[in-house]
C-alpha positions in Angstrom: 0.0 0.0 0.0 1.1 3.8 -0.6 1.1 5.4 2.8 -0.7 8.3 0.9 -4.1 6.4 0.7 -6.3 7.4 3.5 -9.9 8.7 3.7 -11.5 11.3 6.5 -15.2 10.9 7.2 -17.3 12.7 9.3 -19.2 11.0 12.3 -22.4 11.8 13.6 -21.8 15.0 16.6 -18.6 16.3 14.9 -15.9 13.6 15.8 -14.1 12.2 12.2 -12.6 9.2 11.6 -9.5 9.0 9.3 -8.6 4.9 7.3 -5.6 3.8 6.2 -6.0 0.6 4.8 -2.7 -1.5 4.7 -3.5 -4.7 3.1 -0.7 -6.0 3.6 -1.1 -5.9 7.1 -2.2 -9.0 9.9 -2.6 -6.5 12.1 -5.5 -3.5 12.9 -3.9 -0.4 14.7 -7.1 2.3 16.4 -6.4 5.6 18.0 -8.5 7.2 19.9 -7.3 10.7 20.1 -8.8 13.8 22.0 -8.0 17.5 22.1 -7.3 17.7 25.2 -4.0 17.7 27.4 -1.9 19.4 30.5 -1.8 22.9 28.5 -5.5 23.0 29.5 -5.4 22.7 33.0 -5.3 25.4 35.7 -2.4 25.1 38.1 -5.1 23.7 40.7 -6.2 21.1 37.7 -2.7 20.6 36.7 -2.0 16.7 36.0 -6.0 15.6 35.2 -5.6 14.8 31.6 -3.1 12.4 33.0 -4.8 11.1 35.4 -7.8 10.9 34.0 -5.8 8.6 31.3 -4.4 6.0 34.2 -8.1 6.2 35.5 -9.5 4.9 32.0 -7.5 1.6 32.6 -9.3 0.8 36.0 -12.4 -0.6 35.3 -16.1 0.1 33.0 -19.3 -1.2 33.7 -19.2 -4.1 31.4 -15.4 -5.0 32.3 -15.0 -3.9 35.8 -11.2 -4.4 36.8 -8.1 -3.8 35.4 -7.1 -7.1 34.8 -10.5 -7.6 32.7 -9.9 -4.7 30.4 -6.2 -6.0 29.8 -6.8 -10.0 29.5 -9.6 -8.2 26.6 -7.1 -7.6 24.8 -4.0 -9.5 25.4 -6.4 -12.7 24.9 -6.1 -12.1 21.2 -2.4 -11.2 21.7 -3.0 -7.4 21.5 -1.6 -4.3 22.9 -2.6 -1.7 24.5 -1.7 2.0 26.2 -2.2 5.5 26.1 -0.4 8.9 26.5 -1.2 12.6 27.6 0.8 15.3 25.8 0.2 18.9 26.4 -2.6 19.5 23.5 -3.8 15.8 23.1 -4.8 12.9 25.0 -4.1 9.8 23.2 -6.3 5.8 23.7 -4.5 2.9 21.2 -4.9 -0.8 20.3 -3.2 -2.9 18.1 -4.7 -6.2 17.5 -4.9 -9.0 15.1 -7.0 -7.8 12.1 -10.1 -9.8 12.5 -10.3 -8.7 16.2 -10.3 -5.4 15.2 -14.0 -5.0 16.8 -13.1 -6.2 20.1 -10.3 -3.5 19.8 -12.8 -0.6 19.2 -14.9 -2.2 21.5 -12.5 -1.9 24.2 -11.3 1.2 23.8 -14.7 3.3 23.3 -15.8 1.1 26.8 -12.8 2.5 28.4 -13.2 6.3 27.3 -17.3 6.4 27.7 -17.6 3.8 30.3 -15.2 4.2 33.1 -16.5 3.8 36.6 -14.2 6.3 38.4 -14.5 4.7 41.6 -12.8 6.5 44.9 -11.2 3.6 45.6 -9.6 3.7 42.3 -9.2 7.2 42.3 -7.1 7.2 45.6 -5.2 4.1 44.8 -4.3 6.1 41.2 -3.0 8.7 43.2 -0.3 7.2 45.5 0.6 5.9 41.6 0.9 8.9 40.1 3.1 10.6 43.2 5.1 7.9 42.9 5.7 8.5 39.0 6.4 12.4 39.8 9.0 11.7 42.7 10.8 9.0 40.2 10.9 11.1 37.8 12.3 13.6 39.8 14.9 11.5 40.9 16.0 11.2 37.1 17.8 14.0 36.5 18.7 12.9 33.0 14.9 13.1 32.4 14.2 16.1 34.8 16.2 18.7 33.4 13.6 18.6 30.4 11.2 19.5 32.9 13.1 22.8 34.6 14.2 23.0 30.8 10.6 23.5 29.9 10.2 26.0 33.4 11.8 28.3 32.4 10.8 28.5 28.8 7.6 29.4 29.8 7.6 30.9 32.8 4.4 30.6 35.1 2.8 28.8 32.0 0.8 25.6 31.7 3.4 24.9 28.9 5.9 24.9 31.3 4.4 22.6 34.3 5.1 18.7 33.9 2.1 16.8 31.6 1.7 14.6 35.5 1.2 18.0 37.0 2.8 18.7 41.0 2.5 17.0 43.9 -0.1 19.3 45.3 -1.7 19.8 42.4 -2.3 15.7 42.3 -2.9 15.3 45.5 -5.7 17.9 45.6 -7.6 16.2 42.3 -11.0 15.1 43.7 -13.5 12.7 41.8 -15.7 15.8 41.3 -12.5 17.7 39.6 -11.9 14.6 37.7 -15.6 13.8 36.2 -16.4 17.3 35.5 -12.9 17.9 33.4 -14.3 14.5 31.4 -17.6 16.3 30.6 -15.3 19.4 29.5 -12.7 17.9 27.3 -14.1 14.2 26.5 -16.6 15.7 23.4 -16.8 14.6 20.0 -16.4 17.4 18.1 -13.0 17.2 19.8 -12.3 12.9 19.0 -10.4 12.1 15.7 -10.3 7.8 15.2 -8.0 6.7 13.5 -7.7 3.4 11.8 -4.8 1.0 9.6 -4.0 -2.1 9.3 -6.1 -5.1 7.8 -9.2 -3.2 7.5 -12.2 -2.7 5.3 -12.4 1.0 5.8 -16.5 1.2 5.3 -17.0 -2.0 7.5 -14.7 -0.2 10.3 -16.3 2.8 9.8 -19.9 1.4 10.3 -18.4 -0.1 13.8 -16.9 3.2 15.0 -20.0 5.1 14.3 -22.5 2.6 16.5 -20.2 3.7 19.6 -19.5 7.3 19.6 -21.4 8.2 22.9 -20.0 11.0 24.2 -21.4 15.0 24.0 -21.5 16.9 20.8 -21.4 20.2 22.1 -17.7 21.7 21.4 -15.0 21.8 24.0 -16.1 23.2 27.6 -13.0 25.9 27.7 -9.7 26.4 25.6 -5.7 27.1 26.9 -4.0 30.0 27.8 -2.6 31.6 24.8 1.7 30.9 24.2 3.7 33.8 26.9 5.4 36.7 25.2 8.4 36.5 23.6 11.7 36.0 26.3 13.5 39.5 26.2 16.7 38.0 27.8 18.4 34.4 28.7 17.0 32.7 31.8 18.1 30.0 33.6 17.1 27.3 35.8 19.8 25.4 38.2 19.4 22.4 40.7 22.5 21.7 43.1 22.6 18.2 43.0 25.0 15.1 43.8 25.1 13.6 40.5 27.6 11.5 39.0 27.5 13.3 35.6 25.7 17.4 34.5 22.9 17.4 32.7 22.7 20.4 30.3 19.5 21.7 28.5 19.7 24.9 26.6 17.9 26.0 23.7 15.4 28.9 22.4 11.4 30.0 21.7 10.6 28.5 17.9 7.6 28.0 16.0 4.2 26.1 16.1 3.5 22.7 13.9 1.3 25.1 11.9 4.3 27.2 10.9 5.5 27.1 7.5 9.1 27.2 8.5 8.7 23.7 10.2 10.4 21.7 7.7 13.3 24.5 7.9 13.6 24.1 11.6 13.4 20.0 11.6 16.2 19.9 8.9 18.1 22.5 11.3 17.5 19.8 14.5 18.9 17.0 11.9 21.8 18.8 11.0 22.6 19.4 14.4 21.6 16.8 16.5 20.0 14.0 15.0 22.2 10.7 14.9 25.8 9.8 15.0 26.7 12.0 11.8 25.2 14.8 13.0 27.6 18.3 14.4 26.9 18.1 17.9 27.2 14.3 17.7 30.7 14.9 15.9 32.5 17.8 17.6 31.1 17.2 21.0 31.2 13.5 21.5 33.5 12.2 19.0 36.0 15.0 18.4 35.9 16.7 22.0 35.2 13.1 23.8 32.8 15.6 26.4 29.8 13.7 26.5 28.4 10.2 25.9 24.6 11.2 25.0 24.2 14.8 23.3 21.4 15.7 21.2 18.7 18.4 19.8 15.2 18.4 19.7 12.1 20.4 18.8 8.5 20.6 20.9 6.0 22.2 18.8 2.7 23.7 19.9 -0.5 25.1 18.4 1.0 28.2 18.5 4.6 28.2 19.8 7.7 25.7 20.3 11.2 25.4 21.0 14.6 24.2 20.3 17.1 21.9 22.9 19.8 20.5 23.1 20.9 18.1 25.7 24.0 16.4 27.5 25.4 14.7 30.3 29.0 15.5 30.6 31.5 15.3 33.2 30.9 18.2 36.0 34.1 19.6 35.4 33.5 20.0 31.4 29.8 21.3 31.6 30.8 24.7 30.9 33.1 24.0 28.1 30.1 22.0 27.2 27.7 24.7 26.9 30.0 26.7 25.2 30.7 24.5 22.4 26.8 23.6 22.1 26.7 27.6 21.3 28.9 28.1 18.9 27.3 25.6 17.1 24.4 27.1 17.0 26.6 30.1 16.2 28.0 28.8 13.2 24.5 28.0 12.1 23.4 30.8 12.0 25.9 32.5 10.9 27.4 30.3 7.5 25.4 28.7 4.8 25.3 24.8 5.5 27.1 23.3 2.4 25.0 21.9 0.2 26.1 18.5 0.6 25.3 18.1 4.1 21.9 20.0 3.8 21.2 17.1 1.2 22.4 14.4 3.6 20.1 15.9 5.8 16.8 15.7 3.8 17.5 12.0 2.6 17.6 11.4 6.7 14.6 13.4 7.2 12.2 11.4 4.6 13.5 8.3 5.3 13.0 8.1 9.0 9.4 9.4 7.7 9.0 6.3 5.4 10.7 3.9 7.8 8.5 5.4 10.5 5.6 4.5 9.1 5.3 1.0 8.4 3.9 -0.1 11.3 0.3 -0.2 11.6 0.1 2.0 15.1 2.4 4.6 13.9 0.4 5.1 10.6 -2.6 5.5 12.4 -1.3 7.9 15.4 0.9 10.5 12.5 -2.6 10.7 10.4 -4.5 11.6 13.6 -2.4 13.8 14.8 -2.5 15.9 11.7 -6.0 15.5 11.4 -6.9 16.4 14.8 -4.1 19.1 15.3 -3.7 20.7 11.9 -7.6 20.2 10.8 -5.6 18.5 7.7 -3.7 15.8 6.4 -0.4 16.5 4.5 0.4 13.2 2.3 3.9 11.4 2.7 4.5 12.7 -0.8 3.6 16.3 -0.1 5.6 16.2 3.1 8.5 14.9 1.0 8.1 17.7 -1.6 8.3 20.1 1.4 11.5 18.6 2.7 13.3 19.1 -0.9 12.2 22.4 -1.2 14.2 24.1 1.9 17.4 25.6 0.2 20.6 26.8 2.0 18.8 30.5 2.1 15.8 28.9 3.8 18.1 27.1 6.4 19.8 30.6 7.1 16.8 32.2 7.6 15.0 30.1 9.9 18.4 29.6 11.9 18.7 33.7 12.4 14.4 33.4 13.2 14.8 30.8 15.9 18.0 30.4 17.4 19.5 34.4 17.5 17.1 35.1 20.1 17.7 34.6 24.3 19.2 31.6 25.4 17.5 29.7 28.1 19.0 26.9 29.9 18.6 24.1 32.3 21.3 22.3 34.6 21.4 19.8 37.3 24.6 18.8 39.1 27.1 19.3 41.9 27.7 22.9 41.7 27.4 25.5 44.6 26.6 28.4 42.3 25.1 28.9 38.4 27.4 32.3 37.7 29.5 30.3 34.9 26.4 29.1 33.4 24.4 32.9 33.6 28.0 34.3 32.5 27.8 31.7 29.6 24.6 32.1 28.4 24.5 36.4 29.4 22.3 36.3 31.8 
């Protein structure tokens, strides 16, 4: 099958549901996707699209444990999980292709028919505070989090998709079911569907169980936080074997044209073993074992990272190399033979990306549900060969020659050689 054949229907009450057939295929991948996720949440709220996600797992009317809802699906040797992200909350099964109605069974039980007991809500809890204090205890991990602090400052954006411990541990049943009746609506559900499938016949068994309100969202997010005027910095004096760096700038939304500019830009930099952060930091400076760059893009806002964990001793040589990289990006024209390398990289981990059943399904629903539209592989391919060197230039200067912010974790009394480094 060509990844570019897929179809968007509408359901009844505003939700759509986006096929892929993959014929191919043994296997049926569904996604249940909703518009929902932590950037909606007051900081009194903060963490309940998460939790409301681990709650979904607990138990429905029909299957009213855990265990039930799991041996559902693992009887026919599926999967299934979810995830919370800041503008989406995310319900997926992948299952044998001729179970694929006891898949989309399962998972529309789970999203219209939990029970949201107390005793399941407490027990969730202690959970969920034990998640948080992990993965504070991970600093590798946690710097992402202060990272993401003081990018936006006082922001939902910027408080972990878990929430606080306060915020968690003041989430009542009430709080919970009335954030459902909010965010859980169908003109905010996109389905998603590949695999093994007959698209009409899956189409006909999605639309006999969308039971949830029509009406549109209850509320929206706050808006993306002004632009940062001047470097920040966020610093945690810990006993840690190794620093962890994360430094980076405000970019641009997955709606932004300059997109493919800016994920070329992370390739180049930081993406795999060939790539100049990879090279002069790791292999030519020996600094750091893991270094890398990333992008986080939002409806209407994002960023750029980089990370490493180095040796406390070379953290600020670190952080100084990482900027002149980002320097000479902006500054020189990337030769055209390493811009190319860079494309090739980009559309094939695209292509390779995409042959599995799940991950078809999840990249169309995103697009469908975030964007309101569905690029084809082809037309996302066409935009990839179309950034030039004068395209990479420009975004560079656009995103990266703007206030540094940084995080770092490790063993040091004071942050004044990391403000010094960054000017702030």
């Amino acid at each position: 099958m060509s990844v570019g054949q897929f179809a968007v229907r509408p359901l009844e009450g505003g939700a759509r549901l986006v096929t892929a057939p993959m014929r191919d295929r043994e296997s049926a991948s569904l996604v249940l996707m909703f518009g929902v996720g932590s950037r909606y949440e007051d900081d009194r709220r903060g963490g309940a699209s998460h939790f409301i996600e681990h709650l979904f797992f607990k138990g429905t009317q029909r299957r009213p444990s855990a265990k039930e809802i799991a041996e559902a699906i693992e009887g026919v040797g599926g999967v299934l999980n979810a995830s919370t992200d800041k503008e989406l909350t995310s319900y997926w099964t992948r299952v044998p292709a001729d179970h694929l109605e006891l898949g989309i069974d399962v998972l529309f039980d789970i999203v219209t028919e939990s029970k949201l007991t107390p005793g399941d809500i407490d027990n969730e809890r202690k959970v969920i505070l034990e998640e948080l204090k992990m993965y504070q205890d991970l600093p590798q991990d946690y710097v992402h989090s202060l990272f993401e602090e003081v990018m936006w400052p006082k922001h939902p954006l910027g408080r972990d998709i878990g929430g606080t411990i306060e915020s968690v541990s003041g989430l009542m049943r009430d709080d919970l079911v009335d954030y459902i009746g909010n965010h859980y609506r169908l003109p905010d559900l996109v389905v998603s569907l590949s695999g093994g499938i007959d698209a009409d016949r899956a189409g006909e068994m999605v639309g006999a169980r969308t039971r949830l309100l029509a009406a549109q969202n209850g509320s929206g997010y706050t808006p993306a936080p002004s632009p940062l005027l001047k470097p920040g910095i966020a610093f945690l004096n810990k006993k840690t074997e190794q620093a962890h760096i994360c430094l980076g700038t405000r970019a641009i939304s997955y709606l932004d044209d300059d997109r493919y500019a800016l994920d070329l830009i992370n390739t180049i930099l930081g993406e795999g073993m060939s790539s100049r952060l990879f090279l002069e930091i790791r292999e030519k400076r020996g600094l750091a074992y893991d270094v890398h760059s990333y992008t986080s893009k939002h409806h209407d806002c994002g960023y750029f990272a980089i990370y490493a964990g180095v040796d406390p001793a070379k953290a600020l040589e670190t952080v100084q190399a990482m900027i002149e990289e980002l320097r000479k990006i902006i500054d020189e024209d990337v030769p055209e033979l390493e811009l190319n390398k860079a494309r090739e990289f980009t559309k094939g981990r695209l292509r390779l990306g995409l042959e599995s059943t799940n991950a078809m399904a999840s990249w169309l629903g995103q697009q469908e549900l975030l964007a309101g539209r569905i690029r084809p592989v082809a037309e996302v391919v066409a935009a990839v060969d179309a950034v030039d060197q004068a395209t990479i230039r420009r975004v560079a200067k656009r995103v990266l020659d703007q206030p540094v912010q940084m995080a770092v974790i490790g063993p040091f009394p004071t942050d004044a050689e990391f403000r010094a480094a960054i000017g702030a």
